[in-house]
Each structure stands twice: as structure tokens, then as C-alpha cells.
N, C-alpha and C positions, 0 to 999 in steps of 0.2 A: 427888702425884707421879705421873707417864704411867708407863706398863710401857716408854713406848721410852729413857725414861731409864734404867733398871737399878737395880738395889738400890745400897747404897751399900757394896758391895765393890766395888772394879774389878776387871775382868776384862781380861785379855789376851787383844787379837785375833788376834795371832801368837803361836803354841805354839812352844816348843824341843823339835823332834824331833830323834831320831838314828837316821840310815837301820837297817834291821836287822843285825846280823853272820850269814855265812853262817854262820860258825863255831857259831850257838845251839844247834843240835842236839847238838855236842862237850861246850858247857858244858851242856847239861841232861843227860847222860851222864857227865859227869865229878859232878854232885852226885849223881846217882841211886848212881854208881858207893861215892864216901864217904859216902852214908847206909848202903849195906847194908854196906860197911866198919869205921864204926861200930859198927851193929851186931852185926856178925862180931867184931870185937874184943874187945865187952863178954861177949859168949855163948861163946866158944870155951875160955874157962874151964873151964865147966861140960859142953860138946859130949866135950872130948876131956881127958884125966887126963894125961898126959903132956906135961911143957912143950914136948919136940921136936918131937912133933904137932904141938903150938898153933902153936910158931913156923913149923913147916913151911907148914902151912895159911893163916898170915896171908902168908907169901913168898909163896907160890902163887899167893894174891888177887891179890897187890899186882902181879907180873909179867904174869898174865893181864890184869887191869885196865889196865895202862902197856901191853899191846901192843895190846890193843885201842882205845885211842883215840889209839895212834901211826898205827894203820891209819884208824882215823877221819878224822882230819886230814889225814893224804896225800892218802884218797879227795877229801874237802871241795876243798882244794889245788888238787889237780890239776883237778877240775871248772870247779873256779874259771878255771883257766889255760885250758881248751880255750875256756870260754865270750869271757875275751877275747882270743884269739888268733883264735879262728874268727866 
């Protein structure tokens, strides 16, 4: 068998790409965000003796975490918008 034949798997000459989403940086921020949520969940047990602590402190996460990547996405958004408007 030549090398310019190829093994006898076929290959595909055309890949299926999908262009990037601007939004990637939201979604790696949004899982960094639920692992250390995760985490927080499992630990705040032990962090604080008091349920209303706990519950306070997982609130707290959760609304800081939701505005921060409300603000993320606007920022993304709107970027997005100047780049094709201008």
C-alpha cells in the first residue's frame, strides 16, 4: 500500500466547524462560577453553625454571581452591537 493512499480509516477532508461564540468567555465564567458554588454549598456546613448564615451566604453568592454575568453579557452585547453597527 503507497502512503498517498491512507490507512484504511477514511478521513474526512471537510471538518464541521462552528465559528466561535463571542459569548465563551460568559460560559467559562458561568462554570467557574457553579464549580466554586459547588463547592460553597458543600463546605458552608461546616464554614458557618448557623442555618441562616448558611442560607444567607449561599443568597449572597447566588445574587452576586446573577449580576455579574448580567453585566457580563450586556458588556459582550453591546460590543457586539457597536462592532456591527460601526
Amino acid at each position: 500500500m503507497n502512503d498517498s493512499e491512507g490507512g484504511s480509516v477514511p478521513q474526512n477532508k471537510r471538518r464541521f466547524t462552528v465559528a466561535a461564540s463571542p459569548l465563551n468567555p460568559a460560559k467559562l465564567e458561568l462554570g467557574l462560577i457553579l464549580f466554586v458554588g459547588i463547592f460553597l454549598l458543600f463546605s458552608v456546613g461546616s464554614i458557618f453553625e448557623s442555618q441562616a448564615t448558611q442560607i444567607a451566604v449561599l443568597l449572597s453568592y447566588g445574587l452576586i454571581s446573577m449580576i455579574w454575568l448580567i453585566i457580563r453579557v450586556r458588556r459582550i452585547m453591546q460590543n457586539l452591537d457597536e462592532k456591527t453597527d460601526g
